[in-house]
C-alpha positions as CSV (number, residue, x, y, z in Angstrom):
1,X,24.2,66.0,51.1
2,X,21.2,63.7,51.4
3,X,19.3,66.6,53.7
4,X,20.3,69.5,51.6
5,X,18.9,67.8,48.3
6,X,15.5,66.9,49.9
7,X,15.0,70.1,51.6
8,X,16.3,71.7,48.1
9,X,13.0,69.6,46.4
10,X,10.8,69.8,49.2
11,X,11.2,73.6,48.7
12,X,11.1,74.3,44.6
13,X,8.9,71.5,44.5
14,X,8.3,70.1,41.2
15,X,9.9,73.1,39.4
16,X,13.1,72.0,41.2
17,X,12.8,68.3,39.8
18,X,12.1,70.1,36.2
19,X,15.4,71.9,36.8
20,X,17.5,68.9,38.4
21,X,16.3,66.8,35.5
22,X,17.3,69.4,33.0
23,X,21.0,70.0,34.2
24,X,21.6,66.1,34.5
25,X,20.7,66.2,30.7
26,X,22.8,68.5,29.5
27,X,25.8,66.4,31.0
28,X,27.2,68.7,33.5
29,X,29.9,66.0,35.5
30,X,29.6,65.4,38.8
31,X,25.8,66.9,39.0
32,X,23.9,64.0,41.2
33,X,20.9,64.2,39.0
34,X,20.1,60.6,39.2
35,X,20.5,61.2,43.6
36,X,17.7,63.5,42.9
37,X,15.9,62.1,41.4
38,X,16.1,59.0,43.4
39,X,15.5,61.4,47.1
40,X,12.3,63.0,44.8
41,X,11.1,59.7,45.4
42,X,11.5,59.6,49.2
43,X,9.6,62.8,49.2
44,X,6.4,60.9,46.8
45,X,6.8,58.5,49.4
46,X,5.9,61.2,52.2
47,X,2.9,62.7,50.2
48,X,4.8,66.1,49.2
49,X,4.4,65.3,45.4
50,X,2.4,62.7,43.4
51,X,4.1,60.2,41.3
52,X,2.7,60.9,38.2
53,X,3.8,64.4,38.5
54,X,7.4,63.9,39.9
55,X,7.8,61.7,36.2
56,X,6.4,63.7,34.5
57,X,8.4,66.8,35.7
58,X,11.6,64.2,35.5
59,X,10.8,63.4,31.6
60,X,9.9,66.6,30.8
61,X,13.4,68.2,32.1
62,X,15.4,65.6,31.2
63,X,14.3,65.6,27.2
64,X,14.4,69.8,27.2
65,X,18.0,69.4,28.2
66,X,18.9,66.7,25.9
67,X,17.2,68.7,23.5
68,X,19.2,71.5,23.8
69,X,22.6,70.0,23.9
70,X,21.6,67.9,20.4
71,X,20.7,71.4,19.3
72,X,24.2,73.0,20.2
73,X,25.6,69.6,18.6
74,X,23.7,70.7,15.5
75,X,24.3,74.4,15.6
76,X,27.9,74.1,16.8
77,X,29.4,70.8,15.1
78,X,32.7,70.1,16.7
79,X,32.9,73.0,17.8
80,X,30.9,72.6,20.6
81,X,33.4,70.4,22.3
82,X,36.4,72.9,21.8
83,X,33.9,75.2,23.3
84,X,32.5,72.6,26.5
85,X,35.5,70.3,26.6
86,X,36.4,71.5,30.1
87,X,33.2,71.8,31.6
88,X,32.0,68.5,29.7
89,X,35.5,66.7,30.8
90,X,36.0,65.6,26.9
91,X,39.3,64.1,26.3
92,X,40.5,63.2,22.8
93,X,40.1,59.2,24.1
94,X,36.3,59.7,25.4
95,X,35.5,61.9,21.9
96,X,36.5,59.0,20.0
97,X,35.2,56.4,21.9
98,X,31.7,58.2,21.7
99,X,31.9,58.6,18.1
100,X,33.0,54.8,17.7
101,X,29.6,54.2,19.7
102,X,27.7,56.3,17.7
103,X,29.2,54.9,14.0
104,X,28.3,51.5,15.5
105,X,24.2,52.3,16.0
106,X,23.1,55.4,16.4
107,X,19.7,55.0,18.4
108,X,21.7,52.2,20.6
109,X,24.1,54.9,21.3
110,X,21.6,57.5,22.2
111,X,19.5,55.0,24.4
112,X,22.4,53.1,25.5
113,X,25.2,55.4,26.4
114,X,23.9,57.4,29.0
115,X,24.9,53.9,30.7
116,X,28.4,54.3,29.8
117,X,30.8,55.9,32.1
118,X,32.7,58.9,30.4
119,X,30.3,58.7,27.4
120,X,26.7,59.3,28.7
121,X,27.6,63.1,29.0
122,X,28.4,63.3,25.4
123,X,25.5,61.6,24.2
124,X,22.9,64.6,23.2
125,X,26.0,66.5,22.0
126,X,27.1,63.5,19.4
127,X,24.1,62.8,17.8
128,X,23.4,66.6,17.3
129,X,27.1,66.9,15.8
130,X,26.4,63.3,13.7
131,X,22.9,65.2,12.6
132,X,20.5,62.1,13.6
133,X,17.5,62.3,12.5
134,X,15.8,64.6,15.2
135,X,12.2,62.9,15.4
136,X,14.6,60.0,16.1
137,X,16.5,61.3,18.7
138,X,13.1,63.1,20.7
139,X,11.9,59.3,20.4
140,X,14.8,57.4,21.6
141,X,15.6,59.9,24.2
142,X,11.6,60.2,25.7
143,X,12.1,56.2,25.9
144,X,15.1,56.2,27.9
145,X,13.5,59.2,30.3
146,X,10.2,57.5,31.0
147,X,12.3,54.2,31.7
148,X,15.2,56.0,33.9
149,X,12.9,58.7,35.7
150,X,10.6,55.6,36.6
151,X,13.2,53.3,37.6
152,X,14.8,56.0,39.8
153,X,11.6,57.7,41.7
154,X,10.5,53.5,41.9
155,X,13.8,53.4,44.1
156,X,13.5,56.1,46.1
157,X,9.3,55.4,47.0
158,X,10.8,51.6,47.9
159,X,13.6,52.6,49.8
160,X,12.5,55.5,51.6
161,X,11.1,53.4,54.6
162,X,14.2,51.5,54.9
163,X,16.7,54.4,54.7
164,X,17.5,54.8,57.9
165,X,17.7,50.9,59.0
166,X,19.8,50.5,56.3
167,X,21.9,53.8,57.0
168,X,22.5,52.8,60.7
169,X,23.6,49.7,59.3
170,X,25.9,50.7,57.0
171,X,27.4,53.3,59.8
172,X,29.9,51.3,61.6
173,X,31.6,49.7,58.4
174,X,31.6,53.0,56.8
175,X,33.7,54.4,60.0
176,X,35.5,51.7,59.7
177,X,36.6,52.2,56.0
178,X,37.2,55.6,56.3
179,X,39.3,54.6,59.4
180,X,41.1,52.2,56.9
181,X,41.7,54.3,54.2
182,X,43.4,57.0,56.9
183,X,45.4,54.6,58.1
184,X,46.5,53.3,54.5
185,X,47.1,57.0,53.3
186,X,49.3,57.7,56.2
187,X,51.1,54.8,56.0
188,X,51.9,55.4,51.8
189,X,53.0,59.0,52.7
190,X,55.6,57.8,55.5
191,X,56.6,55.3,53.0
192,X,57.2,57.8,50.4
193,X,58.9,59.8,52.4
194,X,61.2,57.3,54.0
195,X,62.3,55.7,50.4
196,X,62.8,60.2,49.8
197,X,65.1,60.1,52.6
198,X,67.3,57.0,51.2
């Protein structure tokens, strides 16, 4: 995965970040925008983009996408979740936790809950259903992009010399887990199917 996504960057370049950056925004689960944005930063680390132009690409996609989804939140109302909930994994539980965030503070929702598991998706989406003020939400949400988007190419540029030292590291107790989690899986199905039996 780590390979395909930097050869993915290395190849559309900045455009690609743009895009990456765009998608994450919009909320689309299990996308690993924050990975690539994070491996856009190994390649700033091997000269095949600047870092002011990997941000600015980062901020630039990640605000057009949030953009858009506070504008289907506008446009759309609730609707837009009867329309996304399956794409957007909404659950009746999330949808009301999210509002509960957003009744509470409304700019510490928008900044703060794309830190939430199972809420940051529906961030954009709420505050364009709750209609916040949209100078507001462009302001809030260009903080939290410049902070992210800097915090995650930062990672990549300091980790990219130590990847593989701390990969080869890591190798053996990954095997191992994996090896451990076989062996635990197996052993839970022969159980099952023993206590089946009786």
């Amino acid at each position: 995965m780590k390979e395909f996504i930097l050869d993915y960057l290395a190849y559309f370049g900045i455009g690609g970040l743009l895009l990456s950056s765009l998608v994450e925004a919009l909320g689309v689960p299990f996308f690993p925008g924050g990975i690539m944005v994070i491996l856009a930063g190994f390649l700033v680390a091997r000269g095949y983009m600047t870092f002011p132009a990997a941000l600015l690409a980062t901020c630039t996609g990640f605000i057009t996408g949030s953009a858009l989804a506070y504008l289907l939140g506008v446009k759309l109302g609730g609707q837009v979740f009867e329309l996304g909930g399956r794409l957007l994994k909404v659950t009746p539980a999330r949808l009301a936790k999210a509002r509960a965030y957003l009744g509470y503070s409304a700019p510490g929702f928008v900044v703060f809950g794309r830190f939430i598991p199972g809420i940051s998706n529906l961030t954009p989406y709420l505050a364009g259903v709750g209609q916040l003020n949209p100078a507001l939400f462009l302001a809030l949400t260009g903080l939290f992009a410049v902070c992210w988007a800097t915090l995650y190419l930062a990672l990549g540029v300091f980790f990219e010399k130590s990847w593989a030292e701390v990969t080869g590291r890591l190798q053996p107790f990954l095997l191992l887990g994996g090896l451990l989690g076989l062996g635990l899986y197996l052993y839970l199905i022969g159980r099952r199917k023993k206590v089946g039996g009786c």
